[in-house]
C-alpha positions as CSV (number, residue, x, y, z in Angstrom):
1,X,101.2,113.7,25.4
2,X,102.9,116.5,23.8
3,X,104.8,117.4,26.8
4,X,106.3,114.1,27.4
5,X,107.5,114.5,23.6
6,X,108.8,117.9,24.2
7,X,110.8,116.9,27.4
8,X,112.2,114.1,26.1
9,X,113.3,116.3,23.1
10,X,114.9,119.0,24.9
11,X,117.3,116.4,27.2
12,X,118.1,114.5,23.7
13,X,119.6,117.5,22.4
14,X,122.8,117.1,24.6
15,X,124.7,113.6,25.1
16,X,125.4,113.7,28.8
17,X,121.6,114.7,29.3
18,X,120.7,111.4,27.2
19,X,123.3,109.3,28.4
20,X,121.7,110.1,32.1
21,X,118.6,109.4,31.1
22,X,120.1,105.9,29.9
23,X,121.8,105.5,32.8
24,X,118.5,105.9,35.1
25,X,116.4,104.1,32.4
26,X,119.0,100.9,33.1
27,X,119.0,101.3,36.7
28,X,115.9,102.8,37.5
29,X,117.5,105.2,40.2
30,X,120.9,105.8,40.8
31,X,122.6,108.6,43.3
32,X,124.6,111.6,42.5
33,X,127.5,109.8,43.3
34,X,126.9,107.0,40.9
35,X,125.5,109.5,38.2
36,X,129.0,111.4,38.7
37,X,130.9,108.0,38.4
38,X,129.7,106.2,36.1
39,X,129.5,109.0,33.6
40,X,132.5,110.1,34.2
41,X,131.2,113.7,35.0
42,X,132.8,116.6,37.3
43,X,130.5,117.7,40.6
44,X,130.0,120.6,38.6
45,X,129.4,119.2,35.5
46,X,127.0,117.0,37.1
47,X,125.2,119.1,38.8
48,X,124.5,121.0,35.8
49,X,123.3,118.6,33.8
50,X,120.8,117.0,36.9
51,X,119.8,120.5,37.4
52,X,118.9,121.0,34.0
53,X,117.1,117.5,34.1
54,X,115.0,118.2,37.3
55,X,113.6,121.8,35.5
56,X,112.8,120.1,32.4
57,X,110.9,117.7,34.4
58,X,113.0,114.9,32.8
59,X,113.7,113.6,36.3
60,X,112.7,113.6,39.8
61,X,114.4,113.0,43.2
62,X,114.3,111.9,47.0
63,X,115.7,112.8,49.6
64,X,115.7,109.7,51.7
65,X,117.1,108.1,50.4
66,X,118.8,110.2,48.2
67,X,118.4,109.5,44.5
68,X,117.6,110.3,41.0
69,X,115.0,108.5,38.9
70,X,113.2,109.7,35.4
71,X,109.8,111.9,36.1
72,X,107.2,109.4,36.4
73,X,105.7,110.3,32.8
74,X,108.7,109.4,30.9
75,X,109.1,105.8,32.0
């Protein structure tokens, strides 16, 4: 339980990590594409913050199709 606490923690501590983790929370799974657009967020940018997501084990992601959802612990 701890480490759900701790991920969830760590991706709070910036706003575009949290408002991600809104944005899949809403949708359940979105694409890069829709991350990028809806946020408002450069491909770099982006690709930062899903990077930083996907170590922290805050998110998860297929490849077919392709999208992003949170980690199956934090929903």
């Amino acid at each position: 339980m701890w480490s759900l606490f701790k991920k969830i923690g760590l991706a709070k501590s910036d706003p575009k990590k949290q408002a991600i983790i809104n944005l899949l929370k809403e949708n359940g799974h979105c694409s890069y594409g829709e991350i990028l657009q809806k946020l408002s967020l450069s491909p770099s940018m982006g690709s930062r913050y899903i990077t930083e997501l996907k170590e922290e084990g805050v998110i998860s992601n297929k490849i077919m199709p392709p999208f992003f959802k949170l980690a199956s612990d934090l929903k």
